[in-house]
BALOBA-1460 file (C-alpha; in Angstrom, 3 decimals):
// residues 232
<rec num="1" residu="x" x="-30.936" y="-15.715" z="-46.050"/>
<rec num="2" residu="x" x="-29.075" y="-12.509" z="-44.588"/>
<rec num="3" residu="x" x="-26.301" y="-10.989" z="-47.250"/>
<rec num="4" residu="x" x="-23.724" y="-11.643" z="-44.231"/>
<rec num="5" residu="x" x="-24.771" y="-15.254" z="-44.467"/>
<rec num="6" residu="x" x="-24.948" y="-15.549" z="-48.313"/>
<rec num="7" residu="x" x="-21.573" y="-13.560" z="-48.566"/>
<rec num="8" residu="x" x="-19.572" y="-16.440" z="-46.203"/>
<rec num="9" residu="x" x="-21.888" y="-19.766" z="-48.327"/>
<rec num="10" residu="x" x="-20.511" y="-18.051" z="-51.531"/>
<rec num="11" residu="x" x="-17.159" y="-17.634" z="-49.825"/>
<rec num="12" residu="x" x="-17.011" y="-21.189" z="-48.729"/>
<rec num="13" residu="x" x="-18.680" y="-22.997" z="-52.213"/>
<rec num="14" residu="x" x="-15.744" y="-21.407" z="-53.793"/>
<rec num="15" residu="x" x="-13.297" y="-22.823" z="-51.762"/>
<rec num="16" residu="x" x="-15.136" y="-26.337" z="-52.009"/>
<rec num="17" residu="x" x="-15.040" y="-26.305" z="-55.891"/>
<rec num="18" residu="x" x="-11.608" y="-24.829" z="-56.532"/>
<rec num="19" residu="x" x="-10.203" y="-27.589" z="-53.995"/>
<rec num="20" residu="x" x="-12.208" y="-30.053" z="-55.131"/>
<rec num="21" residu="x" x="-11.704" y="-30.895" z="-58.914"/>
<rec num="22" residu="x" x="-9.186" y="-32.740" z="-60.874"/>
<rec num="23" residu="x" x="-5.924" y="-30.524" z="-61.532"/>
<rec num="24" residu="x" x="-5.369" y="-30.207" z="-65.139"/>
<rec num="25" residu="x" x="-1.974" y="-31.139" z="-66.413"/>
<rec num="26" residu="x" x="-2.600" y="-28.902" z="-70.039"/>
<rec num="27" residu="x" x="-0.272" y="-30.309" z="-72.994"/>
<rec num="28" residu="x" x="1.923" y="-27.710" z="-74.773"/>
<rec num="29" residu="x" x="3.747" y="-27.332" z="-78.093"/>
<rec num="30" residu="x" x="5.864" y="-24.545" z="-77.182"/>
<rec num="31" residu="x" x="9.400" y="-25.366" z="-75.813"/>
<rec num="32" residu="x" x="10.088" y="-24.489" z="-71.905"/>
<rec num="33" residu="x" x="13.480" y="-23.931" z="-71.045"/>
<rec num="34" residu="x" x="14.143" y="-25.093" z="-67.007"/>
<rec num="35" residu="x" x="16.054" y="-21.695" z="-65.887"/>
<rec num="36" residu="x" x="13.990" y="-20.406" z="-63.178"/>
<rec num="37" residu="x" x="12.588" y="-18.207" z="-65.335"/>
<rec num="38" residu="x" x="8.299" y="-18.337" z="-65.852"/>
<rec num="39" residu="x" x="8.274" y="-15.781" z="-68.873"/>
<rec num="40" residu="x" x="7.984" y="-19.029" z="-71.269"/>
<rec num="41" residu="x" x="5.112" y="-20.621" z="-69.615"/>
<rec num="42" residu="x" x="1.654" y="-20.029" z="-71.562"/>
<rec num="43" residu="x" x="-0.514" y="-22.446" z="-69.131"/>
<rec num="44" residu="x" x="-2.935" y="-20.901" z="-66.196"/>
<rec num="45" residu="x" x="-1.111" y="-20.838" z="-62.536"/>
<rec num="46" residu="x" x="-3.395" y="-22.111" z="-59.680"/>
<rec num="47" residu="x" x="-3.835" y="-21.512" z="-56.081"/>
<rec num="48" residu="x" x="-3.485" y="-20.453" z="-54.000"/>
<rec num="49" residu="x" x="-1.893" y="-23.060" z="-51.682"/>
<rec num="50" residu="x" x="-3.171" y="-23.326" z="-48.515"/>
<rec num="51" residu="x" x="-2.023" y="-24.699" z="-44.948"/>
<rec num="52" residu="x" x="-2.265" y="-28.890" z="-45.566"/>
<rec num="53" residu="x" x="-4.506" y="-30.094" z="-42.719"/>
<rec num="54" residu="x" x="-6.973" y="-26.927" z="-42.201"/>
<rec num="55" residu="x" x="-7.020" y="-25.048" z="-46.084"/>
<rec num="56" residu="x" x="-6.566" y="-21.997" z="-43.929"/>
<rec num="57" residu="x" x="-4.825" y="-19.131" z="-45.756"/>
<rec num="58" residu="x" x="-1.319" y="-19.581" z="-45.977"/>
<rec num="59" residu="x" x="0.906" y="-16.760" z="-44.713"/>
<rec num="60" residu="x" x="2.776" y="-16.594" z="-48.451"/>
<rec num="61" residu="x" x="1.449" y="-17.423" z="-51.278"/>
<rec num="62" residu="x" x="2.230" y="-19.906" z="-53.778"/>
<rec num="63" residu="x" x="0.821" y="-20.731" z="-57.065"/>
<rec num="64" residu="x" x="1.552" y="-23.541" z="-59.757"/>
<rec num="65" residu="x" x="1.049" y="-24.635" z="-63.577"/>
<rec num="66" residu="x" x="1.377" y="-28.098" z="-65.079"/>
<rec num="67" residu="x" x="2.215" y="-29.233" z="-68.581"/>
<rec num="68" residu="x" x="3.163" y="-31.961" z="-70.627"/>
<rec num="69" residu="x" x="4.420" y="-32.721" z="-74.287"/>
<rec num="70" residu="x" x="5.129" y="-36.501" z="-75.374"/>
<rec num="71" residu="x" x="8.428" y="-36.591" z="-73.957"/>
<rec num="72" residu="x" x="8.160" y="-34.732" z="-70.379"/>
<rec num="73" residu="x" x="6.153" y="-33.651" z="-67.298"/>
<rec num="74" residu="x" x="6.644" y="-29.678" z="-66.690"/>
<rec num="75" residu="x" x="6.250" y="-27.448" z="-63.358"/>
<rec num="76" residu="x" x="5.961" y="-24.276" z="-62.611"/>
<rec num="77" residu="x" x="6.029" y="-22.736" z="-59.325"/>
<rec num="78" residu="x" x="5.239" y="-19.298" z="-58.156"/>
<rec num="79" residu="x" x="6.112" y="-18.788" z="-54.509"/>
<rec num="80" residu="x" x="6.176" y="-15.564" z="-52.540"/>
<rec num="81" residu="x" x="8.846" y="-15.278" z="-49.746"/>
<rec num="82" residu="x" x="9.668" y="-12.364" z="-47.405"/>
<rec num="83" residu="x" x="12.356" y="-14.455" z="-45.801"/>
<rec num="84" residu="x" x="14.310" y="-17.104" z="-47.765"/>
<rec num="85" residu="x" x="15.708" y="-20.536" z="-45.776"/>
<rec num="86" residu="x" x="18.257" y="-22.311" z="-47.629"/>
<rec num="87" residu="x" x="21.264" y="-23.117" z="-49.630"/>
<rec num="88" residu="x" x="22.543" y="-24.845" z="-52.767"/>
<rec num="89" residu="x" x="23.403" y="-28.122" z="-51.838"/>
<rec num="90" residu="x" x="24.518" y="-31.510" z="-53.058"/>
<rec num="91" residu="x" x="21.440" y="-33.396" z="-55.068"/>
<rec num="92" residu="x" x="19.979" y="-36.089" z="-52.623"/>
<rec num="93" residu="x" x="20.241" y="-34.068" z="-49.408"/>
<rec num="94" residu="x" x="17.351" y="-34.097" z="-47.294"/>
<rec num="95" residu="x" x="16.839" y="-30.301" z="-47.365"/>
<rec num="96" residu="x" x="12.741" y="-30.728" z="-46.407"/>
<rec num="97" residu="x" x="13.938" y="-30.892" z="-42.874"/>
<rec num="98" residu="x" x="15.886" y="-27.690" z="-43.275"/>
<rec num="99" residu="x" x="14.993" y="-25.347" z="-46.106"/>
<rec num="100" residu="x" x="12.179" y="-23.523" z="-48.084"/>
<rec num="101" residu="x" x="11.226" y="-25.494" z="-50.742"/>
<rec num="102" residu="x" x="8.259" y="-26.864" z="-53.274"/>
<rec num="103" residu="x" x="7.690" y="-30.979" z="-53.405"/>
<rec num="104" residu="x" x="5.531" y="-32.936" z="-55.727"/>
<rec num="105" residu="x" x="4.163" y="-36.635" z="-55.340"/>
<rec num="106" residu="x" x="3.309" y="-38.647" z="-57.565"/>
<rec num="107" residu="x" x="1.350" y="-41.830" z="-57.371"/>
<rec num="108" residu="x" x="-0.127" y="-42.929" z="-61.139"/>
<rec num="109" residu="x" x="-1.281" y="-46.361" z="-60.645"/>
<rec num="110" residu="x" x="-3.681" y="-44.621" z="-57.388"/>
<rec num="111" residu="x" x="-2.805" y="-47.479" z="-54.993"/>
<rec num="112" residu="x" x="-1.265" y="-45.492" z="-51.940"/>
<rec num="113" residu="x" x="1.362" y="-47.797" z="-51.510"/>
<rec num="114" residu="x" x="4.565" y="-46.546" z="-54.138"/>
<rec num="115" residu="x" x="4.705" y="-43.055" z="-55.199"/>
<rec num="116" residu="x" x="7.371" y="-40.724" z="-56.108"/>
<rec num="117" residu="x" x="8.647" y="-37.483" z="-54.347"/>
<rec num="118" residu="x" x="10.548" y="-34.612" z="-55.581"/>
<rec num="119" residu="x" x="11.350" y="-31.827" z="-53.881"/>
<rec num="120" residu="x" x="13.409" y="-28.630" z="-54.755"/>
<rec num="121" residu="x" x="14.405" y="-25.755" z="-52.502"/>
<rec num="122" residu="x" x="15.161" y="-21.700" z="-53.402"/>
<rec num="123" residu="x" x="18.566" y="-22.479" z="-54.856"/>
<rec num="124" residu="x" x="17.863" y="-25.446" z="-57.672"/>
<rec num="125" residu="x" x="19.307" y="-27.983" z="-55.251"/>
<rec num="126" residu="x" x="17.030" y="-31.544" z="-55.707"/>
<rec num="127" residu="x" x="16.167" y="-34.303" z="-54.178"/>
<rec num="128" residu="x" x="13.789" y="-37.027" z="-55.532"/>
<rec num="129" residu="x" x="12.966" y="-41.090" z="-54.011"/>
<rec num="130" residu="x" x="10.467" y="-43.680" z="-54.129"/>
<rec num="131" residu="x" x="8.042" y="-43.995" z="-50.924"/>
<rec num="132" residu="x" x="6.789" y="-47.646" z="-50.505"/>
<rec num="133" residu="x" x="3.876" y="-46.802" z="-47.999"/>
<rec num="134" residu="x" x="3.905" y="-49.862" z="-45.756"/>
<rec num="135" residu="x" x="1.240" y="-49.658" z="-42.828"/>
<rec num="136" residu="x" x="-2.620" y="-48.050" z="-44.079"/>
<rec num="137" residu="x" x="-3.003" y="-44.650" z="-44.993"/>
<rec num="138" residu="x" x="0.834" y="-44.550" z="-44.604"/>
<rec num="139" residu="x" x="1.373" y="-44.157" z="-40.917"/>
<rec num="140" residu="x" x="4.977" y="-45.989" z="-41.777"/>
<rec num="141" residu="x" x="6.706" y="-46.094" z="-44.687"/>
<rec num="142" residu="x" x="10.316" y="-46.641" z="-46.256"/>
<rec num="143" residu="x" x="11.876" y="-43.994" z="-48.255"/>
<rec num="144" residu="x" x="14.186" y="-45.294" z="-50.944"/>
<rec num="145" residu="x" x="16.896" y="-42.221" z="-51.864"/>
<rec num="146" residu="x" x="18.832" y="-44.138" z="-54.296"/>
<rec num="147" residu="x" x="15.598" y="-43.489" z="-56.825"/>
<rec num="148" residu="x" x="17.450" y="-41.515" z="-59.896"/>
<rec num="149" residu="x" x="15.110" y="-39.954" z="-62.050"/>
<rec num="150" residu="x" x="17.787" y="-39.512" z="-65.122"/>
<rec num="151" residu="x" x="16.971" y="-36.639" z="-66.900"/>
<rec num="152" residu="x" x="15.428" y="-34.784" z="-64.003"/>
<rec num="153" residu="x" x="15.978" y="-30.991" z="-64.663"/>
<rec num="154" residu="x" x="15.345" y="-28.820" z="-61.777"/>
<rec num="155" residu="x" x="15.593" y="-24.654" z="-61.521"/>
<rec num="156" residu="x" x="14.869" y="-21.479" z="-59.258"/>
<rec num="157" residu="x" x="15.014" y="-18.199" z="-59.281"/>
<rec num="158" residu="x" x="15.024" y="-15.559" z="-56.332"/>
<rec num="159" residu="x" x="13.274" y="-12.848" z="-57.204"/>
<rec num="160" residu="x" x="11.853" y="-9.349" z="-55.392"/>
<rec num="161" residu="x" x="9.186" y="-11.037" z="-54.247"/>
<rec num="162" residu="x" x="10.063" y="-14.835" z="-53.301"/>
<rec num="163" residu="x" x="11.239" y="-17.586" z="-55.737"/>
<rec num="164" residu="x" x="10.713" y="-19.162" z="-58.975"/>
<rec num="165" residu="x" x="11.013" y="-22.967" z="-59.418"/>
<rec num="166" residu="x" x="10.506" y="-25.373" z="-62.764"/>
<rec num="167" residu="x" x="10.902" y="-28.700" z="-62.917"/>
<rec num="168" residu="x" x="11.380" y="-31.084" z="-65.915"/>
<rec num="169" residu="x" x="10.688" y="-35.135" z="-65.639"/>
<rec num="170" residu="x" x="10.758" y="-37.005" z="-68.323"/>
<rec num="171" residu="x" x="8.437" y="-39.519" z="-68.797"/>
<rec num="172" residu="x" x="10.815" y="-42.460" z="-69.806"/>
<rec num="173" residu="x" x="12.620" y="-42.342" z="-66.651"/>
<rec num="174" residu="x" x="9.298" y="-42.377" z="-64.670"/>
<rec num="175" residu="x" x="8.360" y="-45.879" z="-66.649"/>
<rec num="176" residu="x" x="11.337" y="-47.399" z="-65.133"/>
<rec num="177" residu="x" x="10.501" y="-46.796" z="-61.294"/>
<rec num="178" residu="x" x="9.914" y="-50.059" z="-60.219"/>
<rec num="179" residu="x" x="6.256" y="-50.584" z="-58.427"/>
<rec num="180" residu="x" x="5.098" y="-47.404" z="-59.247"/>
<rec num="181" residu="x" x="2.598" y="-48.147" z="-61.753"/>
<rec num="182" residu="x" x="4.112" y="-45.272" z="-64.356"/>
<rec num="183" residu="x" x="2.952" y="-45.450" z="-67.998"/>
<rec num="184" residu="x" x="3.558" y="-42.702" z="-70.824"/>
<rec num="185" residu="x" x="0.361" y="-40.887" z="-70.344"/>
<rec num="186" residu="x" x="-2.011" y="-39.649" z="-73.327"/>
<rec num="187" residu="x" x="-4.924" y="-37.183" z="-72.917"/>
<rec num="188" residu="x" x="-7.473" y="-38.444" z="-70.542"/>
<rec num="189" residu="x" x="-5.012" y="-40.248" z="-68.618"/>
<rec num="190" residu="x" x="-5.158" y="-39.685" z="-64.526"/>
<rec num="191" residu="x" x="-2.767" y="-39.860" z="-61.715"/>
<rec num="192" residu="x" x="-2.802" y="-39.282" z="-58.454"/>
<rec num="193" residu="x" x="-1.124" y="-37.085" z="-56.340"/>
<rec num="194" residu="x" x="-0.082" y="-33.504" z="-54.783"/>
<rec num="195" residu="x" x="1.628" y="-30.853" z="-54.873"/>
<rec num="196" residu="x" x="3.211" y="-29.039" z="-51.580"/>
<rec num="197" residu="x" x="5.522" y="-26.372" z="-50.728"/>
<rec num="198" residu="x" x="7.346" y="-25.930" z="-47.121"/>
<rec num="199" residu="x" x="8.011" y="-22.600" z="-45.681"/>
<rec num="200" residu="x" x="10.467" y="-22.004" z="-42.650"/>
<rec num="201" residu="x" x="10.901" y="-18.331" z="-43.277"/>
<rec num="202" residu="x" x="9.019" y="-16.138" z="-40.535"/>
<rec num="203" residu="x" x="6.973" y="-18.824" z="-39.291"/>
<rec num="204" residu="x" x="7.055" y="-22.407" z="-40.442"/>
<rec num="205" residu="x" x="3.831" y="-23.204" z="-42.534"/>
<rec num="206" residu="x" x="3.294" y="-26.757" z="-44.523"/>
<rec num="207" residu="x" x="0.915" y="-25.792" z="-48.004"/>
<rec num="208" residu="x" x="-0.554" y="-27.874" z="-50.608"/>
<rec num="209" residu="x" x="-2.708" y="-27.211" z="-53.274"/>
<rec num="210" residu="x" x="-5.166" y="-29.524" z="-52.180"/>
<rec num="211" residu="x" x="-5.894" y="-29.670" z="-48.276"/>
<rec num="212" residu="x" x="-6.072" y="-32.869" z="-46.167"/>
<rec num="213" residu="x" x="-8.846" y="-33.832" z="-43.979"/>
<rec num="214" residu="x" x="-6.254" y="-33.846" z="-40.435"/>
<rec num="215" residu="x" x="-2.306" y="-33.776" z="-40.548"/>
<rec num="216" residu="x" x="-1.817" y="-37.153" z="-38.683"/>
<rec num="217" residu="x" x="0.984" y="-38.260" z="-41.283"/>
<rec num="218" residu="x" x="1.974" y="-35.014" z="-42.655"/>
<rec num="219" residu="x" x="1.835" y="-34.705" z="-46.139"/>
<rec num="220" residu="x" x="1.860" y="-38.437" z="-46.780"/>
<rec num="221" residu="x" x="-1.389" y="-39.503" z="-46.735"/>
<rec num="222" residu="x" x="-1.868" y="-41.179" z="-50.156"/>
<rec num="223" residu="x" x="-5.746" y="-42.401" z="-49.694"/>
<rec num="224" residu="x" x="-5.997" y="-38.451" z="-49.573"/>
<rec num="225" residu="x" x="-4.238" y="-37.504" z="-53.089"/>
<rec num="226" residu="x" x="-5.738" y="-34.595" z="-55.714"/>
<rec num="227" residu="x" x="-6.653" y="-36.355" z="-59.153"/>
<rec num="228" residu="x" x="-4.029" y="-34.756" z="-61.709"/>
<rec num="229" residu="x" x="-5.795" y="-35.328" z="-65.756"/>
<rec num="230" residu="x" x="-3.766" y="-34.952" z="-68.844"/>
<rec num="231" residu="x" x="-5.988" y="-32.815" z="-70.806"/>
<rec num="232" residu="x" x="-5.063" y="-30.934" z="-74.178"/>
């Protein structure tokens, strides 16, 4: 085999394996506080995300960490920006048609029919609902806004280079999502799911962490979801 050749199999077996295993979700004892600020976070970032139908190299990057105590589900996000799109805004307001932001959704139970989104842009403003996929591989769908995840802590920070975003959801609230298949987890426990992050700045690019084989429903395509494991 030519080095040329050898260079781009290594190049691509690398991109296969870090896109293709379960996403750890580590559990911590230290406490985060949901600022904006990452200096508190101890567990390894990821990434970087990539364009969510090709896995090309996105234009910015963005990177994220995942934790968990008994009580809550943690996120960290680490996303470069040259040009932020945005504002602080009432919770509830459907800034992914509008603004730069990070999303995560959630579906435990695996089913692809009921999982949750969140989504929060530069400037700590929230949103978070219940999608009931209704048609296969979730070519239709209703979106039910009036989901209230009490307890839902969100927070950015613009920095030199982009923005900082955490995210706190506790797990009690989650239980009570009707549908949605949500149990307390323990270590070894899986869900699926993914995480994304939208980008209208200089050119409008759509990320995840874990590619999707086409982009016929966006980023809702369920059957398609990254395994996220509770480990210690």
């Amino acid at each position: 085999m030519k080095l040329s050749h050898l260079f781009y199999f290594v190049v691509f077996l690398f991109s296969f394996l870090s896109y293709s295993q379960n996403i750890p979700i580590h559990r911590i004892t230290n406490a985060i506080t949901i600022d904006g600020d990452l200096s508190d976070w101890k567990t390894p970032f990821i990434g970087p995300f990539v364009i969510h139908d090709s896995g090309v190299k996105a234009t910015q990057e963005t990177y994220v960490s995942l934790s968990w105590d008994n009580e809550n589900l943690y996120l960290g996000y680490k996303s470069k920006d040259s040009k932020i799109i945005g504002s602080a805004i009432n919770p509830d307001t459907q800034i992914f048609n509008t603004d730069d932001l990070v999303e995560l959704f959630l579906d435990p139970d695996g089913d692809s029919e009921n999982y949750i989104e969140i989504g929060v842009n530069a400037f700590s403003s929230n949103y978070d609902m219940i999608i009931h996929c209704i048609s296969p591989s979730c070519g239709g769908w209703d979106t039910d806004i009036s989901l209230d995840i009490t307890g839902l802590k969100t927070a950015s920070k613009i920095n030199k280079d982009g923005y900082d975003t955490e995210i706190m959801i506790p797990f009690s609230s989650l239980t009570a999502v009707k549908d949605a298949g949500f149990a307390v987890p323990v270590v070894g426990t899986k869900w699926k799911g993914n995480l994304f992050r939208i980008d209208y700045g200089n050119e409008t690019e759509y990320q995840a962490i874990s590619p999707y084989d086409g982009s016929q429903f966006g980023f809702h395509q369920p059957d398609q979801f990254k395994v996220f494991e509770f480990v210690e």
